[in-house]
C-alpha positions in Angstrom: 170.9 184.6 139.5 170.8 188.1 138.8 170.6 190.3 142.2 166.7 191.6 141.6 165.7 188.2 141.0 167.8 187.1 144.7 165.9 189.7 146.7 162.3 188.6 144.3 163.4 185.4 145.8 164.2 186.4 149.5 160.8 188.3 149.8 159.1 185.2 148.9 160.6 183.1 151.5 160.0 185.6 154.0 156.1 185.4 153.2 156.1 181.5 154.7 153.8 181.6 157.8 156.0 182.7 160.9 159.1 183.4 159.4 158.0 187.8 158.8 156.7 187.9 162.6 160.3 187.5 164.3 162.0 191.2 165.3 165.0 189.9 162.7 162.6 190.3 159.8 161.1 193.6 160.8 164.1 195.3 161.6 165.5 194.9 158.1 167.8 191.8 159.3 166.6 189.3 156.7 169.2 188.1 154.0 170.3 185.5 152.4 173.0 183.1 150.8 173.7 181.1 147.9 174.2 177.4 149.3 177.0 176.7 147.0 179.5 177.9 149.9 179.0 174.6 151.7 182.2 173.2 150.8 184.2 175.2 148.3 187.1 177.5 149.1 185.2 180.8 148.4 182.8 180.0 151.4 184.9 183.3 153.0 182.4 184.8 150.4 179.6 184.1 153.0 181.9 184.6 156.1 182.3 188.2 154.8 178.8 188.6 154.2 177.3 187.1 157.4 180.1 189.5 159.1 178.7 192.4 158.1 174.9 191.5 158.2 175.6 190.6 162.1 178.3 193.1 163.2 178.2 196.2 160.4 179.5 198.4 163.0 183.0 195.6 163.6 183.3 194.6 160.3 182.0 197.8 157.8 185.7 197.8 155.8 184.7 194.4 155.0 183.6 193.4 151.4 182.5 190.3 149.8 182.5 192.1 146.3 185.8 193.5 146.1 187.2 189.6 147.9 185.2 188.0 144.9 187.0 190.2 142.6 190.4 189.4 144.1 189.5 185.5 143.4 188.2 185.9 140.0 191.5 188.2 139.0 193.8 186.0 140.9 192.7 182.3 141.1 189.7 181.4 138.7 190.0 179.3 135.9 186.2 180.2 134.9 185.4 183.6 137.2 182.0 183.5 139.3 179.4 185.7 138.3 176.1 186.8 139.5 174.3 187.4 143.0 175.5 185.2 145.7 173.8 187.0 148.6 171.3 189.4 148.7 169.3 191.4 151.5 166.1 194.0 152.2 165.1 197.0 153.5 162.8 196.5 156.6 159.6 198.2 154.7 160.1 195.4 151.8 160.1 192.5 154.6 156.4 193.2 155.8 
């Protein structure tokens, strides 16, 4: 899914009733993940990502693009591609 299309798709969900009233939500706090990190050894993917969404200030040298990178040069058979998490600005969320 291309990244545009992930956030399209986040906004959405955020539109559900009671989901855009909690603080998260209007403080810019609302992402989201791919659910193929269930199970699969790239799952550090989301790890990295719900670091930094949580705790920017601990974990800003931390970066879920530049680990993916490392995978797909050093380990992947067929490399992953596309957006695998995605997030929005508070103004988008309301």
């Amino acid at each position: 899914m291309a990244e545009n299309a992930a956030r399209r798709s986040l906004a959405g969900a955020l539109q559900v009733p009671g989901l855009s009233s909690p603080a998260a939500m209007r403080q810019g706090r609302a992402h989201g993940l791919w659910n193929f990190f269930g199970a699969v050894p790239p799952a550090i993917l989301a790890v990295e990502a719900l670091a930094g969404w949580t705790r920017p200030d601990v974990f800003a040298g931390i970066g879920p693009a530049a680990t993916r990178a490392e995978i797909n040069r050093r380990f992947a058979a067929l490399p992953s591609a596309g957006c695998f998490r995605a997030g929005l600005p508070p103004a988008t969320q309301r």
